[in-house]
C-alpha positions as CSV (number, residue, x, y, z in Angstrom):
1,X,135.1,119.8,36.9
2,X,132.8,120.4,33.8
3,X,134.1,118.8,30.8
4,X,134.3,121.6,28.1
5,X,132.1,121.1,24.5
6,X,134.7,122.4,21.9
7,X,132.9,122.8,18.7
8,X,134.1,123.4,15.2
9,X,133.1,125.6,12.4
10,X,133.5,124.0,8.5
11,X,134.2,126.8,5.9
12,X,135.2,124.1,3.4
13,X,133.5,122.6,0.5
14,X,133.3,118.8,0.4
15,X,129.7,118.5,-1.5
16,X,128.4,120.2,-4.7
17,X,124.8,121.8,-4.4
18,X,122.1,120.4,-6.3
19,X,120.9,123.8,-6.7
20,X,122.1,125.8,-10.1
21,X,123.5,129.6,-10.2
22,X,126.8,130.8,-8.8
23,X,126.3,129.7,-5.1
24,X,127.6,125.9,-5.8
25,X,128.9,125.3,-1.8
26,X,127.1,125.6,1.6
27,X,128.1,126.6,4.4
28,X,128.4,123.6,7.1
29,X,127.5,123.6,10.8
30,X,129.6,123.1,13.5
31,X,130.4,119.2,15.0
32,X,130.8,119.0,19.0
33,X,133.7,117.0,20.2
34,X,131.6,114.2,20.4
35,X,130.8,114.1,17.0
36,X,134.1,114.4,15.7
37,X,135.1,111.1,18.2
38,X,131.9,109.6,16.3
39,X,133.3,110.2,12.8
40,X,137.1,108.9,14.3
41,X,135.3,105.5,15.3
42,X,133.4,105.7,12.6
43,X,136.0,106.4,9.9
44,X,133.8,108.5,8.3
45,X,135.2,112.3,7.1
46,X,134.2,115.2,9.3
47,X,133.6,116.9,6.0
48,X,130.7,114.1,5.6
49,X,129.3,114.4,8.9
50,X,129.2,117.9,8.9
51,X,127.5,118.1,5.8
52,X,124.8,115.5,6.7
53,X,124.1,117.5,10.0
54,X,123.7,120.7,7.6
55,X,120.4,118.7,5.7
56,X,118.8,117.3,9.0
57,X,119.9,120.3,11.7
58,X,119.9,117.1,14.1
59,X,122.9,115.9,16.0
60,X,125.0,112.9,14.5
61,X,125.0,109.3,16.3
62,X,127.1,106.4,15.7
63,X,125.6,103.7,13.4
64,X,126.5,100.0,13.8
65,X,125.1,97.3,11.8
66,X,125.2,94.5,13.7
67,X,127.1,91.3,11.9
68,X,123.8,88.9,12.1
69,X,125.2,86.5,9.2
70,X,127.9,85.3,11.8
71,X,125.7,85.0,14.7
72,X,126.2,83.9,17.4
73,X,130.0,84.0,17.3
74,X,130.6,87.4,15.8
75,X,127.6,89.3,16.7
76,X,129.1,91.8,18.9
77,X,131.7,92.7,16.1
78,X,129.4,95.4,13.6
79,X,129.4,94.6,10.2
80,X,129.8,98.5,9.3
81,X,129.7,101.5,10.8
82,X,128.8,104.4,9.9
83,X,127.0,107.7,11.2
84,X,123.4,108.6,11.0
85,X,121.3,111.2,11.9
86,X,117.4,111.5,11.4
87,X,114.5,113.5,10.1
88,X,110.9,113.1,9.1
89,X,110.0,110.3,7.1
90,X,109.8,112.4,3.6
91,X,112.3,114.4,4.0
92,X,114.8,111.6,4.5
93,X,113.8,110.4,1.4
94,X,114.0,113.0,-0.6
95,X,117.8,113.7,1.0
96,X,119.2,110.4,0.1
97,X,117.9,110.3,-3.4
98,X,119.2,114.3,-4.1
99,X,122.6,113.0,-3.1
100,X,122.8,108.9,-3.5
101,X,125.1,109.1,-6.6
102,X,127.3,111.8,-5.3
103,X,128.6,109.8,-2.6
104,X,128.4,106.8,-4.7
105,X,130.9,108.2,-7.0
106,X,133.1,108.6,-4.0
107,X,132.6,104.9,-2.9
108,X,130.6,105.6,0.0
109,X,126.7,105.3,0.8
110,X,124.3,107.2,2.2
111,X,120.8,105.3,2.7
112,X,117.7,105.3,4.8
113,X,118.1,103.0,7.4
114,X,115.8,101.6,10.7
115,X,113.2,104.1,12.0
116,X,114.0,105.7,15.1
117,X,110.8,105.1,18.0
118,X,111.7,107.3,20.6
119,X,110.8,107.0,24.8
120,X,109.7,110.2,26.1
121,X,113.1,110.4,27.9
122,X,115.2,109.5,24.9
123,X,113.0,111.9,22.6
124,X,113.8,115.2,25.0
125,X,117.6,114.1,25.2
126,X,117.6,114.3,21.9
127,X,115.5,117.6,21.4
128,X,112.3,116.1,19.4
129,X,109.1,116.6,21.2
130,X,108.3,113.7,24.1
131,X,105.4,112.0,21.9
132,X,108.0,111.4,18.9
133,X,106.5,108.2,17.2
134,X,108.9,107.8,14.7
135,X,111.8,109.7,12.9
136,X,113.7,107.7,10.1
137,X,117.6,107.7,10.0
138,X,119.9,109.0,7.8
139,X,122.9,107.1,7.3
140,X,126.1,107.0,5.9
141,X,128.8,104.1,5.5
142,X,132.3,105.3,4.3
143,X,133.8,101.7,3.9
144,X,131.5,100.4,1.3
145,X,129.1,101.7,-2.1
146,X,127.6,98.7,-2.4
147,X,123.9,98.8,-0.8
148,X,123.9,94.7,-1.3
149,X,126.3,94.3,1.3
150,X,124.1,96.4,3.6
151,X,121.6,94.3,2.9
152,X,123.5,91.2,3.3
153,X,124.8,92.4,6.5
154,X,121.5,93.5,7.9
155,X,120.0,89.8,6.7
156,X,116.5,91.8,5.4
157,X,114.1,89.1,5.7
158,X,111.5,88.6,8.4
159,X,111.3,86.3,11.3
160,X,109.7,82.9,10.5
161,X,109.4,84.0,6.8
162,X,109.9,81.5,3.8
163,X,111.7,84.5,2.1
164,X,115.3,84.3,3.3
165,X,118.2,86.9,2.6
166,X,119.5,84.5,0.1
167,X,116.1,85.3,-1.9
168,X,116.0,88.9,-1.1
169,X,119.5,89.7,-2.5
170,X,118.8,87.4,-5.6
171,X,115.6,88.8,-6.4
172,X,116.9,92.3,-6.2
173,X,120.4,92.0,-8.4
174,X,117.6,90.5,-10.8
175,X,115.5,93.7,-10.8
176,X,118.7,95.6,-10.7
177,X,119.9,93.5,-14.4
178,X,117.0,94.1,-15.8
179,X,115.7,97.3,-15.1
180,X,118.3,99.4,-13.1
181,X,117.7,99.7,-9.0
182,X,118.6,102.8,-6.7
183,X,118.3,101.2,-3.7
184,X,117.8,104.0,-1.1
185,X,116.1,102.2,2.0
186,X,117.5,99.3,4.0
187,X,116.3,98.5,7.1
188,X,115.8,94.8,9.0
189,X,112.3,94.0,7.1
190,X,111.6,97.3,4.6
191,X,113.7,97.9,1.1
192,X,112.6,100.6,-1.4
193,X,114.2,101.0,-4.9
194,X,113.9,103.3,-7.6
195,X,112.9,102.2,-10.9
196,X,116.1,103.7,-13.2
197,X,114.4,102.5,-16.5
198,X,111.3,103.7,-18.7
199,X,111.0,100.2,-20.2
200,X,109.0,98.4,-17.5
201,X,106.9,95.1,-17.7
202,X,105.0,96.5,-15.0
203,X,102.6,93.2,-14.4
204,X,105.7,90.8,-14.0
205,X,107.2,92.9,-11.9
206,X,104.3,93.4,-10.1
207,X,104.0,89.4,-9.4
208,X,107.3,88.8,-8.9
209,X,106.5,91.7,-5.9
210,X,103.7,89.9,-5.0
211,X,106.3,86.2,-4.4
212,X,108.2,87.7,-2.3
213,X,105.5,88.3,0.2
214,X,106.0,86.2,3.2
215,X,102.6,85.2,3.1
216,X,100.1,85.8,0.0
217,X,96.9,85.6,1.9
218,X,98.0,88.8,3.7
219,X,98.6,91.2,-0.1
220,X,95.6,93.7,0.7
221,X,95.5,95.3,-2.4
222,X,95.4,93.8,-5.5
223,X,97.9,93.0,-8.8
224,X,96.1,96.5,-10.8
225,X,96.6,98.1,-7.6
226,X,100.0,97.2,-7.3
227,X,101.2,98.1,-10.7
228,X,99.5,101.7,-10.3
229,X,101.5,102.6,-7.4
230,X,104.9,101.4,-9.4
231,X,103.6,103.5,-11.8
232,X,103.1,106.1,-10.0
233,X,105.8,106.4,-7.7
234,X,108.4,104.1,-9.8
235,X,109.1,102.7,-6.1
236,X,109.8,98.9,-5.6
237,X,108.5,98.5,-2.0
238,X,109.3,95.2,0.2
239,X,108.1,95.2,3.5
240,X,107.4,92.0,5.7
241,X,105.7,92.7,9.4
């Protein structure tokens, strides 16, 4: 027998609009019965996943974040789940930082998480087109606000790398006392952070970037060029590879 898809249409209004004027709600799309299980396992609100659907018009999935601090013992026990769905790389971006703070004033988190690098099968499955290189994820974790436990949990660092977590995390709540972080983008070896003050010393932050490169002989740009891209995009980008 075919199993039935029951889907679900959200007239409700669990998010404000960024947009101004009398139109402060959206409309949400519809979750198939699979997503709803998805948001059950996930303990995430349908409200939540409904409305994160409605900025990517892409189906939701089931994020787990695998609990690599206790491995081996623990590994197959997820550290948090969450959902996530995906979009292009700027987009996804500009989606979590519209609506970080919002859900971080309900306790919850929504971030940029590992890039998606699709097969041809797993790209059609999933409706993108069969040469999909990359889409970034979307994601949101109901059971936490905190981005450092993400990070913890996801043990950012880089194989065979002198930088550990450890050094990460410290490095960042440092950044975080001094200037103010929005840390939108945790993945397994890339953070990004926005720069929440004006009052910058752009060179020392520039080198203490710079340290925390796994290896220095690999920087290929230099300390002038790296303070003009902080300026410009008030980003603090780690990335090991």
């Amino acid at each position: 027998m075919r199993q039935q898809t029951i889907e679900y249409q959200y007239c409700i209004k669990p998010h404000r609009s960024t947009q101004s004027g009398p139109s402060q709600f959206k409309m949400l799309p519809q979750l198939t019965t699979k997503e709803i299980e998805i948001c059950r396992l996930a303990k995430v609100s349908e409200e939540d996943a409904a409305f994160l659907k409605s900025l990517t018009n892409k189906p939701v999935e089931l994020l787990e974040i695998p609990n690599f601090n206790d491995y081996p013992d623990q590994a197959d026990q997820p550290a948090f789940i969450g959902i996530y769905s995906y979009s292009s790389y700027n987009e996804a971006d500009k989606v979590v930082l519209d609506h970080f703070d919002q859900f971080q004033e309900q306790d919850k988190i929504i971030f940029r998480g590992e890039d998606l690098y699709l097969l041809e099968n797993e790209a059609s499955a999933r409706g993108l087109p069969a040469e999909t290189t990359g889409q970034a994820t979307i994601c949101i974790v109901a059971s936490t606000a905190d981005p450092y436990k993400i990070i913890e949990a996801s043990e950012t660092w880089w194989l065979n790398c002198r930088i550990t977590n450890e050094a990460v995390l410290m490095q960042l709540k440092s950044w975080d006392n001094r200037y103010g972080v929005k840390i939108y983008h945790i993945s397994a070896d890339f953070i990004e952070a926005k720069l929440l003050s004006d009052s910058v010393d752009f060179e020392a932050l520039a080198k203490e970037i710079f340290a925390m490169c796994a290896e220095p002989e690999n920087i290929l740009h230099s300390l002038e060029e790296e303070i003009e891209g902080i300026k410009k995009t008030g980003n603090i980008t780690l990335w090991w590879d």
